[in-house]
N, C-alpha and C positions, 0 to 999 in steps of 0.2 A: 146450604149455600147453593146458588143456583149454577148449573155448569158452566155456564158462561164468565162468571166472577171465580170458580172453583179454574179453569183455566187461564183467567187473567194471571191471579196468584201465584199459579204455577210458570209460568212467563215472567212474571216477575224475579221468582228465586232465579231460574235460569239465567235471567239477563244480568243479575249480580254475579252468581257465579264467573259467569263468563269474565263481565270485566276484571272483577278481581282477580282471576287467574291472569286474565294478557297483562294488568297491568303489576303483577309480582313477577311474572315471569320478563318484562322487559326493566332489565338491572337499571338503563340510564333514566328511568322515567321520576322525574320531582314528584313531590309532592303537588305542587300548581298544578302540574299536568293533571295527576289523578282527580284531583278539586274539579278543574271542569268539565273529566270524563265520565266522574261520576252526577255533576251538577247535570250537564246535560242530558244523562240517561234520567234523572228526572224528572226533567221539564220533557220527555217523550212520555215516560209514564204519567205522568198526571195529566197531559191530554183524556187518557186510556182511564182515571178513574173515574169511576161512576157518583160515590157519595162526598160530603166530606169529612167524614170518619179515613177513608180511605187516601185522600190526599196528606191529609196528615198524618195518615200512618207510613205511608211513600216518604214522607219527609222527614220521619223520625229514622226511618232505617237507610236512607243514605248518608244523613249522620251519621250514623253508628258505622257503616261503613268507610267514609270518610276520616274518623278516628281511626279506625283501622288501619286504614292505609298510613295515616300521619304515627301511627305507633314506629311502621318501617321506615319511612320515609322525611318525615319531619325530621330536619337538621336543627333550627330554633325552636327554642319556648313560643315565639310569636306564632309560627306555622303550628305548632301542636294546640296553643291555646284555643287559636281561631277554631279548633276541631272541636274540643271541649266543648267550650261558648255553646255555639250550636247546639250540641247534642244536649246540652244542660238545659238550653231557652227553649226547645223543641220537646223535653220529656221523654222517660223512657219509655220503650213500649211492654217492658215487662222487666222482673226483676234480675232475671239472667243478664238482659242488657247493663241494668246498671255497675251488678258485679264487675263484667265484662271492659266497660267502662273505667274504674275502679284501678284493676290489675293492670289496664293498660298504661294508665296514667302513674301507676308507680314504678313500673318499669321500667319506662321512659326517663320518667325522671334518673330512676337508678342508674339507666345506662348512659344518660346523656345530659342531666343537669340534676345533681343531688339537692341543690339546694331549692327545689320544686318539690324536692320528696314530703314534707310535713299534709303538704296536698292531696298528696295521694294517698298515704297512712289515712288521713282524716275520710279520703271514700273509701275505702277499704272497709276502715273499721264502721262504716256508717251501711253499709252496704251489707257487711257482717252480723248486723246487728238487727237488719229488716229481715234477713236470712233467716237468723235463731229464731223470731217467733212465730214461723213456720211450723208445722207439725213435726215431729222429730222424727216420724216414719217416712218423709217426704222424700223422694227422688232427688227433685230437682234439689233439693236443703241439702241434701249430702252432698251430691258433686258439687251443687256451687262454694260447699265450704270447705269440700278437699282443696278445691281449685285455688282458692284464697288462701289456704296451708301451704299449698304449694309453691305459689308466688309470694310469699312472707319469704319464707325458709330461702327461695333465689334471691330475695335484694335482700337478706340480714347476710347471707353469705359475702353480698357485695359490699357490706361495709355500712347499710343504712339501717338502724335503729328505729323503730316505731321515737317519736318525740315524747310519750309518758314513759318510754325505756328509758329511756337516757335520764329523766329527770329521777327514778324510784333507784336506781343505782347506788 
């Protein structure tokens, strides 16, 4: 990568960084807000890319950002779906994203509208299963499927059954 793109990239993380910290750290901020803080930090970076592998990829990861923020933030299914949508129409940029993706949406669901959960069971387990045929010595295979153990074991706590639990019962 030439330094000039290997410094872009790194300008880029930072400038997520950054917002994403002011905007967790400022409690009254909506979701809308974040939506255009981050829409806008794109439409500055895709001046700034060069190919369009790269604007696409600029556009996959403020989705994914954007879901982010709507995990905290989103108070409706409507504000969280509009995050989804997106990041689903747009593609992930790797499979940690989709995991990522996945666990957030069942959380969500779990914390704030159960009956959205069959939704997120289904990426979960769909997400779980692109995971397994992974190498079994894999890094990334292991945490991403502790991570998914982890967040089952949170929302079964909370009272949400996978929907082939409840029917093999």
């Amino acid at each position: 990568m030439k330094p000039s793109r290997e410094f872009f990239w790194r300008r880029v993380a930072m400038e997520f960084d950054k917002l994403s910290v002011a905007l967790l750290q400022n409690v009254s901020a909506s979701f809308a807000e974040g939506n255009r803080e981050y829409l806008a930090l794109q439409k500055e970076l895709l001046r700034e890319a060069g190919t369009e592998w790269e604007r696409r990829h600029l556009r996959r990861l403020v989705a994914h950002h954007i879901l982010s923020f709507a995990h905290f933030r989103a108070r409706t299914w409507v504000e969280y779906q509009r995050a989804l949508l997106r990041v689903r129409r747009l593609g992930y940029p790797s499979l940690e994203y989709r995991m990522h993706a996945a666990c957030e949406t069942l959380e969500w669901a779990a914390d704030r509208d159960p009956t959205k959960a069959p939704l997120g069971w289904a990426m979960v387990e769909d997400a779980e299963r692109r995971l397994r045929r992974m190498r079994r010595g894999n890094q990334v295979r292991k945490q991403a499927l502790a991570a998914i153990a982890s967040v089952k074991q949170r929302v079964t706590r909370k009272g949400l059954t996978p929907p082939y639990a409840a029917q093999h019962v």
